[in-house]
C-alpha positions in Angstrom: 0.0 0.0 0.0 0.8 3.4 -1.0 1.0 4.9 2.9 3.1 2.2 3.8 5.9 3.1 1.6 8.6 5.2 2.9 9.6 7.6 0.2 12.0 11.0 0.2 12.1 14.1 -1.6 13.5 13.1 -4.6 11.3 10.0 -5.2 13.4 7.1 -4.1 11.9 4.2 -2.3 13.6 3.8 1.3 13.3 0.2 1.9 17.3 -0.9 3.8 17.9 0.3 7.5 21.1 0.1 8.9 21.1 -0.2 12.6 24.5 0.2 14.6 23.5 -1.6 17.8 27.2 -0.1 19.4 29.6 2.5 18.8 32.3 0.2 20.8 34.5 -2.4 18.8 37.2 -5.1 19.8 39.2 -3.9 17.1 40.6 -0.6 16.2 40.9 0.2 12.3 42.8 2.8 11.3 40.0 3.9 8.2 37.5 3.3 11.0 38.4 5.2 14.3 41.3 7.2 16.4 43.9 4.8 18.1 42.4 6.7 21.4 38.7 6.6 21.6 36.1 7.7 23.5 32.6 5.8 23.2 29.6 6.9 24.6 27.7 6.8 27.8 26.0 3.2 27.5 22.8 5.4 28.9 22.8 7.2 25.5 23.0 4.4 23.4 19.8 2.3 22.5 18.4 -0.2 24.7 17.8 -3.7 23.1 14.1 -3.0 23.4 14.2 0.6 21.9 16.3 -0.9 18.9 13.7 -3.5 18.7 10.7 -0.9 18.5 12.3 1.2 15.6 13.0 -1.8 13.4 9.2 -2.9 13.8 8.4 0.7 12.8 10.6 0.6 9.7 9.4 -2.7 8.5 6.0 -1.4 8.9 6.9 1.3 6.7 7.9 -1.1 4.3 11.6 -1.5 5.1 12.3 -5.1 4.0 16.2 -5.4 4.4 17.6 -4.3 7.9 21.5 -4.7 8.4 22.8 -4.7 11.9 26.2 -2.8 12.6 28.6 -1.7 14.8 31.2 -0.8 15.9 31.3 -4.5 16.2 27.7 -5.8 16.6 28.7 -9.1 18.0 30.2 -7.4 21.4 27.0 -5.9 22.1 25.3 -8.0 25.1 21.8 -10.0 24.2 22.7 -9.8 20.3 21.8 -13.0 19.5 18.3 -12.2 21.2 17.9 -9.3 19.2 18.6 -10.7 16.2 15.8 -13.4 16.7 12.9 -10.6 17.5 13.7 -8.7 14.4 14.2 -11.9 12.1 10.5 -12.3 13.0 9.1 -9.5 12.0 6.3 -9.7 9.7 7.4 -8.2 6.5 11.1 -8.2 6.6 12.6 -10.1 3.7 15.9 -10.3 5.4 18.0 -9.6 8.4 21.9 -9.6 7.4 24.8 -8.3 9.7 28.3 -6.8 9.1 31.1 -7.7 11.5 35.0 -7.9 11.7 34.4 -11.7 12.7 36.2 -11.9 15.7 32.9 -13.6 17.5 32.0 -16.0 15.5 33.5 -19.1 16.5 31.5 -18.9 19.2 28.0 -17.0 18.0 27.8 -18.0 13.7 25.3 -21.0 14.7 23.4 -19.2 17.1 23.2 -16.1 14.6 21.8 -18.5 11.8 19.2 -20.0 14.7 18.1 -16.3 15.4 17.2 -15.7 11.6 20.3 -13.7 10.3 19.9 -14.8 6.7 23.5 -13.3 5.9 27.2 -12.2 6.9 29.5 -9.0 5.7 32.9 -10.4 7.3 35.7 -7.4 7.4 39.0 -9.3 5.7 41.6 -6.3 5.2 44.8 -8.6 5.1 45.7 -12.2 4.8 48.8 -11.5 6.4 48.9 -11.6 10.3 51.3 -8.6 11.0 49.6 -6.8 8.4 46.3 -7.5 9.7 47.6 -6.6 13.3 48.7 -3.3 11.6 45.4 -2.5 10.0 43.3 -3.1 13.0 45.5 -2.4 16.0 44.4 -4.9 18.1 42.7 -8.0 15.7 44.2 -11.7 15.6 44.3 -12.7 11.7 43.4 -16.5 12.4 40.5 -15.3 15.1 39.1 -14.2 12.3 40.1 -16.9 9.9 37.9 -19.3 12.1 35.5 -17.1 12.4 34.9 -17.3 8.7 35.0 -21.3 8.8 32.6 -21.0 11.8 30.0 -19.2 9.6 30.4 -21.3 6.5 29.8 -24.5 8.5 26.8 -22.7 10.4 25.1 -22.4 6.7 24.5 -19.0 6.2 23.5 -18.5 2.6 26.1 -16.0 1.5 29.0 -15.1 3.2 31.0 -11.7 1.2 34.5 -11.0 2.6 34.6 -7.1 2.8 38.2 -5.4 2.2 39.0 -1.6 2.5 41.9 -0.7 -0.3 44.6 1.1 0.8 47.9 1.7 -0.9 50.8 1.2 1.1 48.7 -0.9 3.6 46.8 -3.7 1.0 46.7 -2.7 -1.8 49.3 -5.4 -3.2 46.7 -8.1 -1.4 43.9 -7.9 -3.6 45.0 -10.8 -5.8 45.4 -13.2 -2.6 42.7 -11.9 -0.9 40.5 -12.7 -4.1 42.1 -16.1 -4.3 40.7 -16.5 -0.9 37.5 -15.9 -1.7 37.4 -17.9 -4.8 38.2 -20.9 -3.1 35.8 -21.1 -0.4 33.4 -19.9 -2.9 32.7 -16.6 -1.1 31.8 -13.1 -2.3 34.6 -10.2 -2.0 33.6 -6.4 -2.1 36.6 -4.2 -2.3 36.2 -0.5 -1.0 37.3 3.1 -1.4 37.9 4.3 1.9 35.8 7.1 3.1 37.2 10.1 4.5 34.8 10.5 7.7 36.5 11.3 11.2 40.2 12.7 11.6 41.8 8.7 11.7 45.6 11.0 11.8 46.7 10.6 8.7 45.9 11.7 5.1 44.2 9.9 3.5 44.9 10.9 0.0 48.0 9.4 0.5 46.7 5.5 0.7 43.2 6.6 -1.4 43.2 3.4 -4.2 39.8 3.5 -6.8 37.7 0.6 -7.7 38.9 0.7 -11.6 42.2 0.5 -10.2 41.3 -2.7 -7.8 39.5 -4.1 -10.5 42.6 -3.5 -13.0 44.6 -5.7 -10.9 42.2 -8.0 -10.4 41.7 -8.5 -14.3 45.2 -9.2 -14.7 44.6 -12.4 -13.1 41.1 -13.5 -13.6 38.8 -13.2 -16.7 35.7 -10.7 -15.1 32.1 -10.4 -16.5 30.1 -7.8 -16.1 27.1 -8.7 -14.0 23.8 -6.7 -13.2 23.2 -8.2 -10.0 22.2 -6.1 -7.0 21.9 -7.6 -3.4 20.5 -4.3 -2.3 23.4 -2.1 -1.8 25.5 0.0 -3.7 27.6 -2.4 -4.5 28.5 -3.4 -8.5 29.0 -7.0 -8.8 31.2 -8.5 -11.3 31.8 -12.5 -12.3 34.8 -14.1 -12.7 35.3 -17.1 -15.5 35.0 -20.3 -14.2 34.2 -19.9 -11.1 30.8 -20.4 -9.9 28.7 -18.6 -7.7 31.3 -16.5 -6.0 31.2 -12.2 -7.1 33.5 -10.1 -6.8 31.9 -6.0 -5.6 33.0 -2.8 -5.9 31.8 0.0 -3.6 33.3 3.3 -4.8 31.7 6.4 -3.1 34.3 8.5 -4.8 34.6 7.1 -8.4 31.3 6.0 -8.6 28.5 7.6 -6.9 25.7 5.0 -6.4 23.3 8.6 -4.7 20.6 8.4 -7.5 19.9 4.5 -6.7 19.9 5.0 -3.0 17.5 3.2 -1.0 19.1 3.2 2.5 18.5 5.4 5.6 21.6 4.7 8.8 20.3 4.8 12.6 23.5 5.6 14.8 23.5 4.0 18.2 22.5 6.4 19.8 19.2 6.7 17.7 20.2 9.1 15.2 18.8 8.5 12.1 21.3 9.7 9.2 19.4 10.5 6.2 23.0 10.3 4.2 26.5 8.3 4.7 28.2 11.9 3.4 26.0 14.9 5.2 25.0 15.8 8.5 21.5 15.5 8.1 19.4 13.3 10.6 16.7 13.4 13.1 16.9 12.4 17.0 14.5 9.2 16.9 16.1 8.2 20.4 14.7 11.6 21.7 11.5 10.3 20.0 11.2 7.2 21.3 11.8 8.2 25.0 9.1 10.8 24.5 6.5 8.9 23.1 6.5 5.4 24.9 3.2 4.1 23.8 2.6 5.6 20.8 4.3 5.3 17.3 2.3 7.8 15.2 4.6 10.8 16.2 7.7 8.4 15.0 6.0 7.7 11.8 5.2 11.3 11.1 8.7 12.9 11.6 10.4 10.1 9.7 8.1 10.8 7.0 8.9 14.7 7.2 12.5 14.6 7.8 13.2 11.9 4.5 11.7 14.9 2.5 15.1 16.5 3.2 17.2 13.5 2.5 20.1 14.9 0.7 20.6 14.2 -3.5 23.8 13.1 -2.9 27.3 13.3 -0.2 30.1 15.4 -1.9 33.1 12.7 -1.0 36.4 13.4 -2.5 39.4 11.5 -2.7 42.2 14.2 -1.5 42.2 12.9 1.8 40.3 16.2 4.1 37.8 14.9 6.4 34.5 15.8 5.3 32.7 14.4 8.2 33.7 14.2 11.7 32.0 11.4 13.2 33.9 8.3 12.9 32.7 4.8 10.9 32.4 3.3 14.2 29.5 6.3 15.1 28.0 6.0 11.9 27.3 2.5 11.7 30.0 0.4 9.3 
């Protein structure tokens, strides 16, 4: 129905929520966050049951795809619960999750029992001081078993997701797509995005999707594909190898804003109507004001998507454009 449909300004059919259930992570990536942090009060962040009641009021709205984020998702307590009350909302096609993978030796069956029909896994280096580098504090093989975990839990897709940086990874891509190709997983390879001061330039390490995909055709024989999983991702195929794709996400070199069908909620309930601006609306404030009722929610949503930007203004010379970190944004 018509009134069920959440639409912006500019026509586009919202129908993916993004839902950082934590600022906090176990890891500390240097495209992600400061070395030093400071996370927020836990009484500002969402409760499990406040996170709950927006995600029944999106899918109402006709939100079928809800990812849960972090920081790292899987260090937030009662996850697993949540994940099983929004699976079972009426409406929603899917509940998929991203997560550096450090949990899931322990939590990738009970995440498939709860209804989380798919994983992002964060995979920046195949190389354990490498990987150490990139994240600060991560343990490569954690995470390598993490990734064996899930495939042997069943999850329906698993896509490895790698953040390209030169001087850090860039020389990786070929391994790090042999990888994949072998366990028959997807691989999404992104431009880093210049949001929060991380201390360094990133200019300097900034490495584009053709050039990714340049390296990667040096190797493999690539075919175009016109598959969409509901992101902004481009998918290609690779000769020969079954079902496994290989994604681009490229904010910089290739602005996906006129497709856009997503709306981010922060974890502290801010509701970012753009990845690239500032614009948002305090649906924690909401939420705490209005216990019993969601028709002030719904109306306010409705309002404030009118003013959901045309597109983020990203460029690749390495100033910080936003100043919340990834990790406050939702990854």
């Amino acid at each position: 129905m018509a009134d069920t449909q959440l639409m912006d300004g500019l026509g586009r059919r919202i129908d993916y929520l993004r839902m950082s259930v934590t600022d906090r992570c176990d890891f500390r990536c240097v495209y992600c966050m400061a070395e030093d942090m400071t996370f927020l009060p836990r009484q500002q962040v969402l409760t499990l049951e406040e996170i709950q009641r927006l995600a029944a009021l999106f899918v109402a709205q006709g939100v079928k795809k809800i990812r849960l984020t972090g920081g790292e998702p899987l260090v937030r307590r009662g996850i697993v619960e949540l994940c099983a009350g929004i699976s079972a909302l009426p409406g929603l096609r899917e509940l998929v999750m991203t997560t550096n993978g450090s949990q899931l030796v322990k939590l990738a069956q009970p995440l498939a029992d709860a209804g989380v029909k798919r994983l992002n896994i964060s995979l920046d280096s195949l190389d354990p001081e490498k990987f150490r580098a990139i994240t600060r504090t991560g343990e490569l093989q954690q995470v390598l078993d993490g990734i064996d975990a899930a495939r042997d839990a069943g999850f329906k897709r698993i896509k490895l997701n790698v953040v390209v940086m030169k001087g850090r990874n860039a020389d990786e891509v070929p391994a790090l797509v042999d990888y994949a190709l072998a366990r028959d997983l997807d691989i999404t390879f992104i431009e880093e995005m210049p949001l929060g001061n991380v201390g360094r330039s990133r200019g300097e390490s900034f490495c584009s999707s053709d050039e990714v995909r340049g390296i990667i055709s040096q190797r493999y024989q690539l075919l175009d594909s016109a598959e969409n999983s509901g992101g902004p991702a481009r998918y290609v195929r690779v000769e020969g190898y079954g079902e496994s794709r290989i994604g681009f996400i490229s904010p910089h070199s290739h602005n996906f804003c006129a497709s856009c069908n997503r709306v981010r909620m922060t974890a502290e309930g801010r509701l970012l109507l753009c990845l690239g601006q500032e614009n948002s609306i305090d649906m924690r404030a909401l939420v705490r004001r209005h216990p019993t009722t969601d028709e002030p929610l719904r109306n306010a949503l409705r309002k404030a998507l009118q003013g959901k930007p045309a597109h983020h203004d990203f460029t690749a010379d390495g100033d910080v454009q936003i100043v919340r970190f990834m990790n406050a944004t939702g990854g």
